[in-house]
TIMAR-643332 format. One record per atom (N, C-alpha, C): residue in one letter; y, z, x. Coordinates in steps of 0.2 Angstrom, whole numbers, plus 5000, padded with zeros to 4 digits. Layout:
<atoms>
aYZX...
</atoms>
This chain:
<atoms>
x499450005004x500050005000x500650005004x500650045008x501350055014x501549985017x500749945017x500849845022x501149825018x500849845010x501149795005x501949795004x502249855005x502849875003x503249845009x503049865018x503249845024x503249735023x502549745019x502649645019x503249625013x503449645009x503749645004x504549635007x504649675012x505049695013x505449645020x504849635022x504849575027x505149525026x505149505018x505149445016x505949445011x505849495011x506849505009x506849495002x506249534998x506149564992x506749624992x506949624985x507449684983x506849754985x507249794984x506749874984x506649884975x507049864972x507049854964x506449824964x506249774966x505649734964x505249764966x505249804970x504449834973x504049824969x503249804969x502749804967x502649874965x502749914967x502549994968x503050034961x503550004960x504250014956x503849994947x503349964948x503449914940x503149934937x503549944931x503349984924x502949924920x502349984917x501949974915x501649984909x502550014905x502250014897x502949984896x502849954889x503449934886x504249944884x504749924884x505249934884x505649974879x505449944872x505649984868x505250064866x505050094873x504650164871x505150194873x505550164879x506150214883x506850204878x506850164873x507450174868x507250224862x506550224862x506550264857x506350324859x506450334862x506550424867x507150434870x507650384870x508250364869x508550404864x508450374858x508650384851x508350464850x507650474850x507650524848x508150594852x508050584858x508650634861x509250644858x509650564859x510350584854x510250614848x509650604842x509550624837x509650694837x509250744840x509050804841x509750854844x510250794848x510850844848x511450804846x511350764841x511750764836x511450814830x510750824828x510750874825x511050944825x510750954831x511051024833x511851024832x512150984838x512650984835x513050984828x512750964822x512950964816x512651034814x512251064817x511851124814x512451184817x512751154820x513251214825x513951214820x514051144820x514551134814x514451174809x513951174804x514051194800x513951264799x513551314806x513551374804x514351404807x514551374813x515251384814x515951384809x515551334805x516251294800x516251354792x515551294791x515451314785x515351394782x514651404783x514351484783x514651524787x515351514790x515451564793x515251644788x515651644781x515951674776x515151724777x514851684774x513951714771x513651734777x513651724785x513451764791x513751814792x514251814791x514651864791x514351914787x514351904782x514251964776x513451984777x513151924780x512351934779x512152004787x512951964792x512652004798x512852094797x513552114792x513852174790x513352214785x512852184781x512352194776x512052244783x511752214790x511352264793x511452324798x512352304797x512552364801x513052404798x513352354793x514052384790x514052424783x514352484780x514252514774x514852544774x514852534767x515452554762x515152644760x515352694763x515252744758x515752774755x515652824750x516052824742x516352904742x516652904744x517352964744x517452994740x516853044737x517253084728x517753114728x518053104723x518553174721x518353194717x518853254720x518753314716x518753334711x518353354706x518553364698x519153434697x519553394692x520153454692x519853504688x520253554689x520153634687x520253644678x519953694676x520053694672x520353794671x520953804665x521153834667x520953904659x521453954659x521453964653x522353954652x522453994647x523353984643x523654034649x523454074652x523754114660x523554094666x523354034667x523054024671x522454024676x521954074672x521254094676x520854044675x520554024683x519953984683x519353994679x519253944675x518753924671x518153904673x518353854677x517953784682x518153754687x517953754692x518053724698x517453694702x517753654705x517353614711x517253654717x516353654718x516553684728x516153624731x516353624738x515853564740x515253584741x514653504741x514053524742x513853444745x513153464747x512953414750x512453384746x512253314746x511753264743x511353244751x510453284750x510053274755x509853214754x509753134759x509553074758x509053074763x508553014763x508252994769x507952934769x507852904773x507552834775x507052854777x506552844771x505652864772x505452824778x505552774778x505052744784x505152774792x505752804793x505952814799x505952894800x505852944795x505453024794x505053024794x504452974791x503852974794x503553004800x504152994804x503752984813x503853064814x504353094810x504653174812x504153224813x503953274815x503353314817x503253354810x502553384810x502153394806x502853474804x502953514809x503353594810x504153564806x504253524807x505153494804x504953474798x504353444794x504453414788x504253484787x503853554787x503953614783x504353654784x504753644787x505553684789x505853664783x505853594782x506353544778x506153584769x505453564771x505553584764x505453644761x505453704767x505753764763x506553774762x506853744767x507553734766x507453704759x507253654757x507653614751x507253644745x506753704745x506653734741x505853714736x505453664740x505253624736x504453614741x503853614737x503453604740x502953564745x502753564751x502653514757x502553434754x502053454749x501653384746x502353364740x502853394738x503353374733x503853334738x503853364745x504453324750x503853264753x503253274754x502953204756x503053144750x502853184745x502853114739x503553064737x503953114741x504653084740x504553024748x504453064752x504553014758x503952954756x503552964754x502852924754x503252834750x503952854746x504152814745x504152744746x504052704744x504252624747x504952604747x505252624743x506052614743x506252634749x507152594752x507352614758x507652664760x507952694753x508452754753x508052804746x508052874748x507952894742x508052984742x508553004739x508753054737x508053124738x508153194743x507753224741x508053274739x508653284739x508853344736x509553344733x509953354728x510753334726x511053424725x511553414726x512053484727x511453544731x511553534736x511453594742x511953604743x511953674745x512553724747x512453694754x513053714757x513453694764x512853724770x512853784768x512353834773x511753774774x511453794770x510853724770x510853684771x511253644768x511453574773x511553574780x511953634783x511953624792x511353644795x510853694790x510253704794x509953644795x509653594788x509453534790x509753474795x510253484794x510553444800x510353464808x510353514810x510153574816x509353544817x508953534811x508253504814x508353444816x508753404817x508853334820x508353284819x508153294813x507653224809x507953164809x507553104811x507853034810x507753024802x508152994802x508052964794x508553014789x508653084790x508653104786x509453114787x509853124780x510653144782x511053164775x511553164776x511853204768x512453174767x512753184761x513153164758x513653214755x514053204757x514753244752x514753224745x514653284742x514553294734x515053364733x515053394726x515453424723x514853464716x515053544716x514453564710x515153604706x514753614702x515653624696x515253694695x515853744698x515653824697x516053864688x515953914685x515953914678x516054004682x516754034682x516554114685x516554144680x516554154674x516454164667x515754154663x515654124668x514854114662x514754114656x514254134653x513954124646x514654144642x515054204643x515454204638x516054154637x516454094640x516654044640x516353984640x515653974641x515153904642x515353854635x515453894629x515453844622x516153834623x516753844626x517253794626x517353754632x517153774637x517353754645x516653674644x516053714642x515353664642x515353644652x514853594654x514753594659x514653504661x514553504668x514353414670x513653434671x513553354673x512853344678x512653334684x512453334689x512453324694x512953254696x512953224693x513353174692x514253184693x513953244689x514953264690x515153254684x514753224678x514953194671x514853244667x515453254664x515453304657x514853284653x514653344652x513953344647x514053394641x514553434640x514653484632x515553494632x515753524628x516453534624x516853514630x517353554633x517953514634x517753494641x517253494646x516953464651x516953374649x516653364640x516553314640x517153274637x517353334632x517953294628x518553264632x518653304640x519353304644x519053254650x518453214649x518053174656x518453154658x519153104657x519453034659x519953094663x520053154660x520653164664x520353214667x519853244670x519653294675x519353244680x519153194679x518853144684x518953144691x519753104687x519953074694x519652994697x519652974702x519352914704x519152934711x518652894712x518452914722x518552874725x518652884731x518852834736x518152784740x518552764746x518052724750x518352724757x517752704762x517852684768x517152664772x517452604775x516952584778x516652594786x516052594787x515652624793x515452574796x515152584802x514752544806x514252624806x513452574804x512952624807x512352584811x511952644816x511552594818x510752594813x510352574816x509552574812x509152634809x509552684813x509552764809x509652804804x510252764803x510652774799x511452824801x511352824808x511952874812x512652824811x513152844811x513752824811x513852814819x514052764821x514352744826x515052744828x515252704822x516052674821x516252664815x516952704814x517452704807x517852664806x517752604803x518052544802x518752554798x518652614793x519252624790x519052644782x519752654780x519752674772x519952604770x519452604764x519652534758x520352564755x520152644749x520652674747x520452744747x520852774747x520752834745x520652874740x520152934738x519952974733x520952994729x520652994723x521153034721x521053084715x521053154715x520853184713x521053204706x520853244701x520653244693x521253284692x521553274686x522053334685x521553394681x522253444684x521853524679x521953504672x521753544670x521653564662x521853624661x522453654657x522653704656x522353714646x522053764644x521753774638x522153814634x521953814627x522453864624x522053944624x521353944628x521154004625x521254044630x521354124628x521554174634x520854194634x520954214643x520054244644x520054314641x520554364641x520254434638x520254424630x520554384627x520254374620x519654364618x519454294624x518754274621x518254334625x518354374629x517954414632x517854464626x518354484624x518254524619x517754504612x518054444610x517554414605x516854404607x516654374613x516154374614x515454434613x515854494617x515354534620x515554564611x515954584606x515854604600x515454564595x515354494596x515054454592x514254474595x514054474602x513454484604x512954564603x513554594602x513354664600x513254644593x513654624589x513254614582x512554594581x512554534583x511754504581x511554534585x511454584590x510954634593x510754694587x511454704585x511354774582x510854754575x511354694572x510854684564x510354634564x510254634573x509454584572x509354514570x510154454568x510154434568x510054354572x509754304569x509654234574x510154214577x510954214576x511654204578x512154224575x512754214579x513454224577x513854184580x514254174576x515154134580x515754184578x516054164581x516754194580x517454154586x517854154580x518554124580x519054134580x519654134586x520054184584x520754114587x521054124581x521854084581x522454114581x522754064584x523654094584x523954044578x524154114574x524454094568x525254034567x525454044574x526054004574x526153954578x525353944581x525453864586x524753834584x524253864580x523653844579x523353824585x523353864591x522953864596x522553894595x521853884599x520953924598x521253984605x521454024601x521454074609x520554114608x520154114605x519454114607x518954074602x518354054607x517854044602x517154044605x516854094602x516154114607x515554104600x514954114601x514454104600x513954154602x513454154600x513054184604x512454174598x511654174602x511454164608x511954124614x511954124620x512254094622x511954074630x512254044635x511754034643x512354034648x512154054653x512554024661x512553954661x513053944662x513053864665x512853844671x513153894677x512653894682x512053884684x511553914678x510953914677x510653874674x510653844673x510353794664x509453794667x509253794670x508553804671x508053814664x508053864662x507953884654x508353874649x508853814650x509053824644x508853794639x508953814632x508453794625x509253774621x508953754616x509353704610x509553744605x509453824605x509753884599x510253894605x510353894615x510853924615x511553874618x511253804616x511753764618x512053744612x511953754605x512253734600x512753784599x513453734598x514153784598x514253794589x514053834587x513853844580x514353854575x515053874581x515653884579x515953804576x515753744580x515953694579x515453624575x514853644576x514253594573x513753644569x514053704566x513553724561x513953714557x513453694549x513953704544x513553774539x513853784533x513553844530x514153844522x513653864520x514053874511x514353934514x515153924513x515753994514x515654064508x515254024504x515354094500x515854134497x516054174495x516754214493x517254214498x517154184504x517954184507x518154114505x518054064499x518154004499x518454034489x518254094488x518654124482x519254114481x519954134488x520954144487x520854064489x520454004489x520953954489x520753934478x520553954475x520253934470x520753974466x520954024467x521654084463x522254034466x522154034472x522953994475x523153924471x522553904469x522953834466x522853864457x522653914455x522953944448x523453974448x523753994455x524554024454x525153974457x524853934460x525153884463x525553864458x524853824453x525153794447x525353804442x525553884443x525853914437x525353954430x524553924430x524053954425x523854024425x524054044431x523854124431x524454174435x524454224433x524754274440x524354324442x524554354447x524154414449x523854464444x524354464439x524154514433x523854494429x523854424428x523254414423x522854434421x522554434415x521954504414x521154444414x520754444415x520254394415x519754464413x519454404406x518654464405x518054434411x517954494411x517254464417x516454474414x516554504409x516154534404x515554594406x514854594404x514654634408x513854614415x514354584417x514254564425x513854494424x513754454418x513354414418x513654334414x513554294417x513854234412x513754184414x513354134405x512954084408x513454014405x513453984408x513453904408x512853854410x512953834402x512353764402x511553814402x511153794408x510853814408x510653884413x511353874416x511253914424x511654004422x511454024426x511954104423x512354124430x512654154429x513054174434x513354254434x513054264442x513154344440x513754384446x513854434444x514154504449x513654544451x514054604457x513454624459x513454684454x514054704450x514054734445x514554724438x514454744434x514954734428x515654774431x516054714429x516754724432x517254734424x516854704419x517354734412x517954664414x518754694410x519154644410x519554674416x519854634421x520254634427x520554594427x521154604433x521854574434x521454534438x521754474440x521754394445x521954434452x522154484450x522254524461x521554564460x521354584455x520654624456x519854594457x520254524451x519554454455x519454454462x519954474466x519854454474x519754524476x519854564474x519854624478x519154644476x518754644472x518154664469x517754594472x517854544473x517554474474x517054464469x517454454461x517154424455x516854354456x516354324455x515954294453x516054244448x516254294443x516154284436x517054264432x517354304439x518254304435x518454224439x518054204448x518454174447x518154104447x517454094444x517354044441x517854024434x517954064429x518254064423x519054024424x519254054431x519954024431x519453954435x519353924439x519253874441x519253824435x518853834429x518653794425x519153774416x519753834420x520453814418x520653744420x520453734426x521053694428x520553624429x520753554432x520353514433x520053484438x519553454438x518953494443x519453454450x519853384446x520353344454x520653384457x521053424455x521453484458x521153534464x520753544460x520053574465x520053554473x519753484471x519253444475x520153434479x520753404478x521253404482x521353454485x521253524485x521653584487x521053584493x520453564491x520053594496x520053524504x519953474501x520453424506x520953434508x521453454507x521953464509x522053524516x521653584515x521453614521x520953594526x520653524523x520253504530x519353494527x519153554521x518553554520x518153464517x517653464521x517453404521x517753334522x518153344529x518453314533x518353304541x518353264543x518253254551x518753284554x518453334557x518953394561x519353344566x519853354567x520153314573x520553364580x520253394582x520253454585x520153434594x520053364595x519953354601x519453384607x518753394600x518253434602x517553414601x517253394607x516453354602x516053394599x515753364594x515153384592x515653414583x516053424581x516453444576x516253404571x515953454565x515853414562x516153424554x516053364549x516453364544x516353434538x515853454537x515553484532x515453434525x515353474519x515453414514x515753454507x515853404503x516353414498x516053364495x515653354489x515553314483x516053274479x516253224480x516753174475x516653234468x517453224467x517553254460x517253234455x517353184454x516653144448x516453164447x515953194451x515253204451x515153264447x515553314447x515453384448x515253404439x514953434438x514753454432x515353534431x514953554426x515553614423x515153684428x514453674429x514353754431x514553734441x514453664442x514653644448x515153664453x515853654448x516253654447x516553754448x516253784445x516153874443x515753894451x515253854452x514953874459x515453854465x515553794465x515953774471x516553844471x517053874465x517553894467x517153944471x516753984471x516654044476x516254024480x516153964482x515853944488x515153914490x514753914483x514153884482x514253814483x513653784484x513653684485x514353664486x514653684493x514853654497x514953684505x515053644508x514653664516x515253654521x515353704525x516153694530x515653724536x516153714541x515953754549x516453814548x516453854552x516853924555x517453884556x517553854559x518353854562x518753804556x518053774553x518353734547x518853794542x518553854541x518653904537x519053944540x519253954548x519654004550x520453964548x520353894551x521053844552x521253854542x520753864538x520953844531x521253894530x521153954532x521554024531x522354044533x522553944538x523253984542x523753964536x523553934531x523953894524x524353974521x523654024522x523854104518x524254144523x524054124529x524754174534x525254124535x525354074536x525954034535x526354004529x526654044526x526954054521x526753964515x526053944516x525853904513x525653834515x525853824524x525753774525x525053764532x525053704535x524453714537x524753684542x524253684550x524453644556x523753634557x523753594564x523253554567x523253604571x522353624575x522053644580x522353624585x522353664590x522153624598x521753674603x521553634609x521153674613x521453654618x521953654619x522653644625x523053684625x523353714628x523953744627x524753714626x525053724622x525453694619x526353734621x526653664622x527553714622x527653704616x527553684612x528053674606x527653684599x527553714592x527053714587x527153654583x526653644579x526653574577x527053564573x527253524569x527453544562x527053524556x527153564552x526653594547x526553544544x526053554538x526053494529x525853554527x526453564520x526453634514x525953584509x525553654509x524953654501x524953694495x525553734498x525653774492x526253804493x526453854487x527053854489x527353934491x527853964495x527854014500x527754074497x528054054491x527754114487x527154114482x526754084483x525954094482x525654124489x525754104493x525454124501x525754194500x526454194499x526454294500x525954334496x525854294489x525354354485x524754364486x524554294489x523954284493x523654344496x524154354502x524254384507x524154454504x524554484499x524654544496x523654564492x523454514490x522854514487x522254524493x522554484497x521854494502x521854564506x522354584509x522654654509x522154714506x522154704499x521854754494x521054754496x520754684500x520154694501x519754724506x520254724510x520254794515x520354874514x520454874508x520754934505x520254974504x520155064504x519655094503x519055064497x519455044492x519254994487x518954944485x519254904491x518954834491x518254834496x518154754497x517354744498x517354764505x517754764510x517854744514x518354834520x517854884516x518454934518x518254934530x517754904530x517654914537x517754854542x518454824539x518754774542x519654794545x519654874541x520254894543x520354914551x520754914553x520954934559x521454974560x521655034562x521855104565x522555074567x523155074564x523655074567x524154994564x523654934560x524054894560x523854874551x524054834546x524054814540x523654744540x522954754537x522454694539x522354654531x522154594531x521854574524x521454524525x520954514523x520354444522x519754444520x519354394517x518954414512x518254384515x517654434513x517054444516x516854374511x516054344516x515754314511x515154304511x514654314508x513954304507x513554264505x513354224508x512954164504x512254154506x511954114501x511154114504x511054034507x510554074510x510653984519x510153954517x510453864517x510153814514x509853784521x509153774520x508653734525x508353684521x508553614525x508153564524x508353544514x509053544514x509353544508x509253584503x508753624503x508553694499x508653764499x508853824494x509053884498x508253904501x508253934507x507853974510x507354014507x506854004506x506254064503x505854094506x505754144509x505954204507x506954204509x507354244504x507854224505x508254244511x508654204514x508954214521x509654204521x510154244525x510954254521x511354224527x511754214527x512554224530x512854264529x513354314533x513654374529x514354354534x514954344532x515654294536x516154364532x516654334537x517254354535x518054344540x518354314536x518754284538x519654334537x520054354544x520654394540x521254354545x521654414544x522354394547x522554464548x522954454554x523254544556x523854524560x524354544561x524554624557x525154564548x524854604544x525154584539x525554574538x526154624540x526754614541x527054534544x526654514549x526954454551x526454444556x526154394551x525354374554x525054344561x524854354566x524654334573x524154294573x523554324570x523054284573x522754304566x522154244566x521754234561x521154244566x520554264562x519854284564x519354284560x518754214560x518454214558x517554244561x517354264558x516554324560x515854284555x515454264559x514954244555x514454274558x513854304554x513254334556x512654304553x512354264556x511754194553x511054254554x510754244548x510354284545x510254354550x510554404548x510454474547x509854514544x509154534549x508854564546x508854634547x509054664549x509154764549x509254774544x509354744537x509454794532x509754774528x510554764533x511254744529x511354664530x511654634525x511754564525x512454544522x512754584519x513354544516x513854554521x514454524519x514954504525x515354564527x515454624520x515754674523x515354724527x514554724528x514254754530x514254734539x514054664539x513854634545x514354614550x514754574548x515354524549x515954554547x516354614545x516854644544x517054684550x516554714550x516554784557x516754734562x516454674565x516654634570x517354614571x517554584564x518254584564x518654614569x518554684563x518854764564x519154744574x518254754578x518354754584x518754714586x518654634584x519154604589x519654624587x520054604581x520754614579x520954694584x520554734584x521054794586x521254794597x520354754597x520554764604x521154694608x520954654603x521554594603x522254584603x522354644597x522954654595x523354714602x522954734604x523254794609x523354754617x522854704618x522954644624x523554614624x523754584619x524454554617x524954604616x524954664617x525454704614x525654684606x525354684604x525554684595x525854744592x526354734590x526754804589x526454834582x526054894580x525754914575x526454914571x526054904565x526454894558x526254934552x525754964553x525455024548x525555094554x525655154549x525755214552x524955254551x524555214548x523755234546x523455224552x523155284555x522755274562x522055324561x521855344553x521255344554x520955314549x520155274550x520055234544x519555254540x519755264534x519455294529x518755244527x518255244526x517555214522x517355244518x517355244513x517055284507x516455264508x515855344505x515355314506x515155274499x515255274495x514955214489x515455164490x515855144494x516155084496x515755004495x515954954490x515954904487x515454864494x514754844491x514754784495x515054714497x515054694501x515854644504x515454574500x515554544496x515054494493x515254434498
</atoms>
């Protein structure tokens, strides 16, 4: 080969022609290995283009998905107060325990049961959470602070916490039915927790992180916006009022054995709830055992026949009208009186009495007689007019209407039962609020559960001098005389009328039979402050009617209430007389 190349060369052949040089496959193979090269980086190139050009936007976000996080900034829920300013409710911080199961897994056998007696919860309840296939997942929400730094101290991967907020209640069971409580969530879940959501709230902020594949924070990219925090709530109820109602309502249905009680206590000149308690009743703190007898606010969502305290609006609209006066003489004959087919009795023969003695004796008999004077519309308005079987609008959930049958409807003896409180149904605070018509010289205002600067203005039902004699007649029923002698108070001029009725289940009265015993007043008479309504829901020790059960409680609140607020006594009477054959309070 080398001779060949030497003789080749000899002969003054190029080096190009070499024999040794010549190709031996086809031409068009070197163009198409040509083309494909160019192909393959014009691809690329185009593929460069488009991830540079185009998808910037989507790599971006797709490469931030694996390192970048938005976390969520709570505010604070605002306070809630009472009318003096005492904490109701407050936020204290706490932590949310999370973890990235697949990355705890690897943690030692001694750190996952540290962990989980810190979080309070069993070895196999903290595996089953981790055992997860999910990437993130919650094992524990509102840990106190303490707890939280221990778990952090065991330096587990995967695992880490979150700033949360738990809403503390320093009042407990005896403010829970107005205050009500959230959820872990921080969402109102009962009365004005729920009813005030939009404005305890607040909104939360943001900011964003860089983390690595641990989930450790690296770098603080910044705030999107900032948390902003919920406004307070200032309430109309004072706490030593409502402390007072409470623990006197709880001592009743302790004492008389009863299933429950409410009680309601109002300011006669601004219609503020300055208390309203319940009982049975829970810690909010605690709800762990809580049951559905001690979350019902009975004050606001139970209804119940009023019984005789619904007797002075059925006289008010006889003297309103001009048909009766106080002296009226009305037979009531001897305790018994039937209509149609139905009879109607007293608890004893009362003979013929004045229209102030129908109420001060709580006639049956006297004050159906005037009811079926007058026409049944007038009725059915006067009792609308107070609110009964109306949509409370009190700015309070769960409130409900009661009911009140279309006038049409009503038959004659219907008619005789509704005025003293048979077949038809109100709530307590439906019944307390009806009674500010008779301490406010006739007229009526709207509730609130706010504290107010300024009182509403009224709508008159009647006229100021019906309300005085009202006033003067309910008086008497606290009188050694009346039904109602153990609702008097030591020092001040009290009036308001007991009421007994029997408790309708499942549309029917109750058999064997089961009572309500209420009573609704006003003190100091001279120039009335508060209204106070007392209900004792079946009463078994013995005693069942309103001035046995439900009056005495009164008594307590009014006297301990009246001396909190400095109420200047208006009676010079400071020992209370009870007769012992004293009238049962019907």
């Amino acid at each position: 080969m080398r001779g060949g190349a030497r003789v080749a060369a000899s002969k003054g052949v190029p080096f190009s022609k070499n024999p040794v040089l010549a190709v031996g496959l086809p031409a068009w193979r070197s163009r198409v290995v040509l083309f494909v090269l160019f192909a393959a980086f014009a691809a690329l190139a185009a593929r460069a283009l488009w991830l540079q050009g185009v998808s910037t936007q989507f790599l971006q976000k797709q490469g931030e998905i694996r390192y970048a996080r938005t976390l969520e900034l709570p505010a604070t829920r605002g306070k809630i107060l009472d009318r003096n300013g005492q904490v109701l409710a407050s936020s204290v911080p706490v932590k949310a325990i999370w973890a990235i199961p697949d990355d705890v897994l690897v943690a030692s056998k001694d750190k996952i049961r540290t962990l989980s007696g810190l979080l309070e919860m069993s070895e196999g309840e903290l595996r089953g959470k981790l055992d997860s296939d999910r990437s993130f997942v919650y094992l524990k929400r509102q840990v106190d602070m303490d707890v939280a730094d221990q778990i952090a101290k065991l330096g587990i991967d995967g695992i880490d916490a979150r700033k949360e907020y738990k809403r503390f209640y320093p009042q407990g069971e005896v403010m829970t039915h107005v205050v009500g409580f959230t959820n872990v969530e921080d969402v109102g879940q009962e009365s004005m927790e729920l009813a005030q959501q939009k404005t305890l709230v607040g909104s939360t902020g943001s900011r964003r992180v860089i983390k690595d594949r641990l989930g450790h924070i690296v770098e603080d990219i910044g705030s999107i916006h900032e948390p902003h925090d919920g406004k307070d709530l200032t309430l109309s109820v004072d706490s030593k009022i409502q402390y007072i109602a409470f623990t006197q309502l709880k001592e009743a249905v302790e004492k008389f054995k009863a299933k429950a009680g409410g009680a309601v206590v109002l300011d006669v000149h601004t219609g503020e709830v300055l208390a309203l308690a319940n009982y049975p009743s829970y810690d909010p703190n605690d709800r762990k055992k809580l049951t559905g007898a001690q979350l019902r606010n009975r004050v606001m969502t139970d209804t119940f026949e009023p019984g005789s305290t619904l007797k002075p609006f059925t006289v008010a609209l006889a003297l309103d009208t001009g048909r009766m006066r106080p002296e009226t003489r009305i037979d009531t004959g001897n305790g018994r009186f039937t209509i149609a087919d139905r009879t109607i009795s007293d608890t004893h023969a009362h003979g013929v009495i004045s229209v102030a003695d129908i109420i001060m004796q709580s006639s049956n008999i006297g004050t159906s007689k005037i009811a079926l004077s007058m026409p049944a519309q007038e009725m059915w308005e006067m009792f609308t007019k107070v609110g009964f079987g109306q949509q409370p609008k009190f700015g309070f959930p769960g409130a409900v209407a009661g009911r009140v049958r279309p006038y049409k409807s009503w038959r004659p003896v219907e008619q005789a039962t509704m005025s003293y409180g048979n077949g038809i149904s109100v709530s307590l605070i439906q019944l307390a609020r009806a009674y500010l018509m008779f301490a406010r010289d006739g007229d009526t205002i709207p509730l609130s559960f706010q504290k107010l600067k300024d009182a509403p203005p009224g709508q008159q039902v009647i006229k100021p001098q019906t309300a005085r004699a009202m006033r003067a007649m309910l008086e008497t029923v606290v009188s050694p005389t009346g039904t109602a002698p153990k609702a008097q108070v030591a020092g001040y001029r009290v009036g308001g009328k007991t009421g007994t009725a029997y408790k309708v289940e499942n549309g029917k009265y109750a058999m064997p039979r089961k009572y309500i015993g209420s009573f609704v007043g006003m003190v100091p008479m001279s120039a009335p402050r508060f209204i106070i309504a007392v209900m004792i829901d079946e009463p078994t020790s013995g005693a069942h009617y309103g001035g046995q059960v439900a009056a005495p409680t009164f008594a307590a609140v009014a006297s301990n209430a009246l001396r909190a607020m400095n109420v200047t006594p208006d009676s010079e009477i400071t020992e209370i007389i009870i007769p012992s054959n004293a009238a049962e309070g019907m």
